[in-house]
C-alpha positions as CSV (number, residue, x, y, z in Angstrom):
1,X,-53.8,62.3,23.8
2,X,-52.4,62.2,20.6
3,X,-50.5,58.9,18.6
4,X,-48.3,60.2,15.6
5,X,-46.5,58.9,12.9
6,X,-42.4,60.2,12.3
7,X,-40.8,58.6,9.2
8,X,-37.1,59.3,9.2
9,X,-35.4,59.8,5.8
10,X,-32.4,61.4,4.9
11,X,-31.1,62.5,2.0
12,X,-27.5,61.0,2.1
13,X,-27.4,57.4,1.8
14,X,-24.2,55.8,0.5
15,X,-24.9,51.8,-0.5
16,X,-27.8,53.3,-2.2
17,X,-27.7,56.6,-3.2
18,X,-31.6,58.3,-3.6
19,X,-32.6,55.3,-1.8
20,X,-35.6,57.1,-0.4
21,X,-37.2,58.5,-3.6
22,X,-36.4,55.5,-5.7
23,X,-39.5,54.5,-7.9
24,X,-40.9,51.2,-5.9
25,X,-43.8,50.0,-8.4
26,X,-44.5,53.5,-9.3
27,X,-44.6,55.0,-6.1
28,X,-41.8,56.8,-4.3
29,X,-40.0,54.2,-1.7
30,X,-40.8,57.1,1.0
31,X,-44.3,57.2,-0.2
32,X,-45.0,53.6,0.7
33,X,-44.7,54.4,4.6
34,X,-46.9,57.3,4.3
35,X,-49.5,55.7,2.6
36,X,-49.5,53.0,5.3
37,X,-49.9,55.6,8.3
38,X,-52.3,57.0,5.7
39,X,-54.6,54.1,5.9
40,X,-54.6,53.7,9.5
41,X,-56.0,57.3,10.5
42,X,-58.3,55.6,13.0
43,X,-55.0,55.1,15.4
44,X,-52.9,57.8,13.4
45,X,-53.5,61.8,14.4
46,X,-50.7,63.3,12.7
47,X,-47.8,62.0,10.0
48,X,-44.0,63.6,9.8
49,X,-41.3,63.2,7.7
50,X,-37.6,64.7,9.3
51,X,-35.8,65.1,6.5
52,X,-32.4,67.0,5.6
53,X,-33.6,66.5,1.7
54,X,-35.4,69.3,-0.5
55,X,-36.9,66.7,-2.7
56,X,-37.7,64.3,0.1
57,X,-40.0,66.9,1.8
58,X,-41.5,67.9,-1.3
59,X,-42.7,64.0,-1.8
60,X,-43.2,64.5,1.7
61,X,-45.3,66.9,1.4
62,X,-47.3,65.9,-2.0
63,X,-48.2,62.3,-0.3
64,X,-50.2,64.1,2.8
65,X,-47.5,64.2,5.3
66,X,-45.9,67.2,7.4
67,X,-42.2,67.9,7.4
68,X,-39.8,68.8,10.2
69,X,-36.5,70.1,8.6
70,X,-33.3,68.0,10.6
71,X,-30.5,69.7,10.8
72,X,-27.6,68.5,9.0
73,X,-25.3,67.6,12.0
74,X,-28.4,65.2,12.8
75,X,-28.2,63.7,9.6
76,X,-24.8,62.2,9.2
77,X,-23.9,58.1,8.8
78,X,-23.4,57.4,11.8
79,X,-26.6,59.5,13.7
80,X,-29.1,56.9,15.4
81,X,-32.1,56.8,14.5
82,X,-33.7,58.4,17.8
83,X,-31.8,61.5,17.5
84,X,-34.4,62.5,14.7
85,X,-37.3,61.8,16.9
86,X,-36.4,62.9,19.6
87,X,-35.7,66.4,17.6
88,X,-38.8,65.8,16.0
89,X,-40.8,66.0,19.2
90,X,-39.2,68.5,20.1
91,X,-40.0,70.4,16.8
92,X,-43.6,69.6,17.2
93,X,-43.3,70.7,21.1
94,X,-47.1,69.4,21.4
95,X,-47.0,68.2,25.0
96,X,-50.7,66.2,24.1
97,X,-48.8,63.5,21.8
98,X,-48.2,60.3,23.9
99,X,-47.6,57.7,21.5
100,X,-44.9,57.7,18.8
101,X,-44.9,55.5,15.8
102,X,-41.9,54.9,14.0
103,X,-42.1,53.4,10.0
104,X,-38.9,53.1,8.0
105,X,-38.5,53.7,4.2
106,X,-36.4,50.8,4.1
107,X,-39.2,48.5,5.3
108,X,-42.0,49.6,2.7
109,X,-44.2,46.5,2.6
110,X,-45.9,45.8,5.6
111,X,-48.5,43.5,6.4
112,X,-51.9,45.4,5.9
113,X,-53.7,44.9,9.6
114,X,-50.2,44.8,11.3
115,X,-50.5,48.1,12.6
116,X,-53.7,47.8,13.9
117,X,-52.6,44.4,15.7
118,X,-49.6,46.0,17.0
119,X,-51.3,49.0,18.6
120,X,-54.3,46.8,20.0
121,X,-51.5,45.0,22.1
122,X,-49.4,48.1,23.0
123,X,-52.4,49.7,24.8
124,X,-53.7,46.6,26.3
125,X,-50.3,45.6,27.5
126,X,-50.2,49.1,29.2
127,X,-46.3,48.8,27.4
128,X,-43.9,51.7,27.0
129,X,-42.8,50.5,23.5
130,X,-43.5,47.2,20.9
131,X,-41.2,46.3,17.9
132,X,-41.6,43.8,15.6
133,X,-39.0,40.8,15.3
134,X,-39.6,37.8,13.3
135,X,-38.2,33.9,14.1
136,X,-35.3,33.3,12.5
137,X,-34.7,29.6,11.0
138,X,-31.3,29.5,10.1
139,X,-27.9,27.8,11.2
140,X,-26.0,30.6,12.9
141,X,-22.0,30.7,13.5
142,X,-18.9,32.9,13.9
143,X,-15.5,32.1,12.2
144,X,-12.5,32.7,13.9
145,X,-9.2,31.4,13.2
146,X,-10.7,29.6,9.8
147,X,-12.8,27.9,11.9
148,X,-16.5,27.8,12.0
149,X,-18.2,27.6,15.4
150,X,-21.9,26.7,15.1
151,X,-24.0,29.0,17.6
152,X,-27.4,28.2,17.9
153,X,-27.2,24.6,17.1
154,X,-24.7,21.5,17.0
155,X,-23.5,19.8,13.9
156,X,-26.0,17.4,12.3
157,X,-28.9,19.5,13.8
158,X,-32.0,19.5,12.2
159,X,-33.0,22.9,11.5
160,X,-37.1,22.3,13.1
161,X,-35.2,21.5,16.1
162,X,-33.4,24.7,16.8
163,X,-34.2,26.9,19.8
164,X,-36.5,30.1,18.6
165,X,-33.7,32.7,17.7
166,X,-35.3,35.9,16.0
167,X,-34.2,39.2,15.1
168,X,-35.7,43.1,14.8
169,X,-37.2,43.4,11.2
170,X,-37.9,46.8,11.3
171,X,-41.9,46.7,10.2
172,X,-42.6,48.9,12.8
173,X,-42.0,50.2,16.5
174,X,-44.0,51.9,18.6
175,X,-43.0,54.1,21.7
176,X,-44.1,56.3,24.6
177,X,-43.3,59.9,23.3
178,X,-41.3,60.5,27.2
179,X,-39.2,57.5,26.5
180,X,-38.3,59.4,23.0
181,X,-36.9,62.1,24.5
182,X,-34.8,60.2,27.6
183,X,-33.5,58.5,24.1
184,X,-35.0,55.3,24.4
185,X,-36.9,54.2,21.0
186,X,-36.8,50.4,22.7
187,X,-37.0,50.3,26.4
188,X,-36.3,47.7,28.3
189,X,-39.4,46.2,29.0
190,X,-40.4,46.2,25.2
191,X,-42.8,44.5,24.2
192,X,-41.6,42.0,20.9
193,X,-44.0,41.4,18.6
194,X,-43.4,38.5,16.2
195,X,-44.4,38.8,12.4
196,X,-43.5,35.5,11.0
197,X,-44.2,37.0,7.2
198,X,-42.1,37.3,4.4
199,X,-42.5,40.8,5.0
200,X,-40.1,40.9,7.8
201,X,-37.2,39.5,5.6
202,X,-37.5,43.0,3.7
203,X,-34.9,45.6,4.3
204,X,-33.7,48.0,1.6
205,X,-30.0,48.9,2.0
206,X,-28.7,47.9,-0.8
207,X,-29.4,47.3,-4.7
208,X,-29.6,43.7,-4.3
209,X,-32.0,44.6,-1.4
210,X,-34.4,46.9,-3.5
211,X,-34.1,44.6,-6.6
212,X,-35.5,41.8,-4.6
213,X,-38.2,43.9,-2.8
214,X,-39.3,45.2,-6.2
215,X,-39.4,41.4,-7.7
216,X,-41.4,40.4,-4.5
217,X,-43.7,43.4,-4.9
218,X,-44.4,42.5,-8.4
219,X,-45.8,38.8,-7.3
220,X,-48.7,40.9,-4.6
221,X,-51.5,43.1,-4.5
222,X,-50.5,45.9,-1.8
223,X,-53.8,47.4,-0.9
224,X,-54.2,49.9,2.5
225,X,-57.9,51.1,2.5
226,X,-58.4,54.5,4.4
């Protein structure tokens, strides 16, 4: 049974327009996810990029990976995510693929053995998907009516004595391929697995996002060995 690799990336982003062919220390921003499925090819079998973008799929296709063309009505704003897997696998229509992979372009650094961690759990845990989250440390509110109402803590808190709060970063998920197309990319029995690395605080949206992952990636050594 196959285990593949589907990078969504779509050609219309509005905070950041071109956000997925940016240069990110010389490489494309999409190219940093396929160079990370890339180095794993002991867990990876095949590596797909659904894309709506002409000059997305030709980065696509000069980094190693294969392209499934999305439609455009499954590219707009407001399209979930699992709406181009599941048309993805349905592309592929390969009924030996049992393990889907999902890497985002917006989370390009990723810690280098993570994937091999993750995917040592996911089959030992028998699960039917994993995502990453990573602890949160902060003081947490809503405002309403001008005021502020503290959520996960009480005034005058110290913040190492807050319950464990944490929160999807994105690094990477990984799903059953049947639970992709009964739309499920995180099922309800998922399996959370924490990444407490600066890492998981990286998520390109927006300028100030990629200007701070670029000064962050200027500081490491990214290295993923095939």
């Amino acid at each position: 049974m196959k285990t593949i690799v589907i990078i969504p990336a779509r050609g219309g982003s509005k905070r950041l327009p071109e956000k997925n062919i940016l240069d990110f220390g010389g490489t494309p921003l999409l190219a940093h996810s396929i160079n990370y499925a890339l180095a794993n090819s002991t867990i990876v079998d095949d590596i797909y990029v659904s894309t709506d973008d002409v000059t997305i799929k030709e980065i696509a296709l000069k980094y190693g990976a294969k392209v499934i063309d999305r439609p455009a009505d499954l590219a707009g704003d407001f399209e979930p995510t699992v709406t181009a897997l599941k048309h993805s696998l349905e592309t592929i229509n390969d009924n030996t693929i049992e393990n889907v992979i999902l890497l985002q372009t917006t989370n390009p650094l990723r810690p280098v053995n993570l994937l091999q961690d993750c995917f040592e759990v996911f089959i030992k845990e028998n699960c039917r998907s994993l995502f990453t989250v990573t602890q949160s440390h902060k003081k947490l509110g809503t405002i309403a009516a001008n005021r502020f109402e503290p959520f996960n803590y009480k005034i005058g808190q110290r913040s190492q004595d807050l319950e464990p709060l944490f929160f999807e970063n994105g690094l990477l998920y990984i799903t059953k391929a049947n639970s992709i197309l009964d739309n499920k990319i995180i099922t309800e029995d998922a399996y959370p697995f924490i990444v407490n690395h600066i890492f998981g605080e990286i998520d390109i949206d927006t300028k100030n996002d990629f200007d701070y992952a670029t000064n962050l990636l200027k500081t490491i050594k990214i290295s993923y060995e095939n």
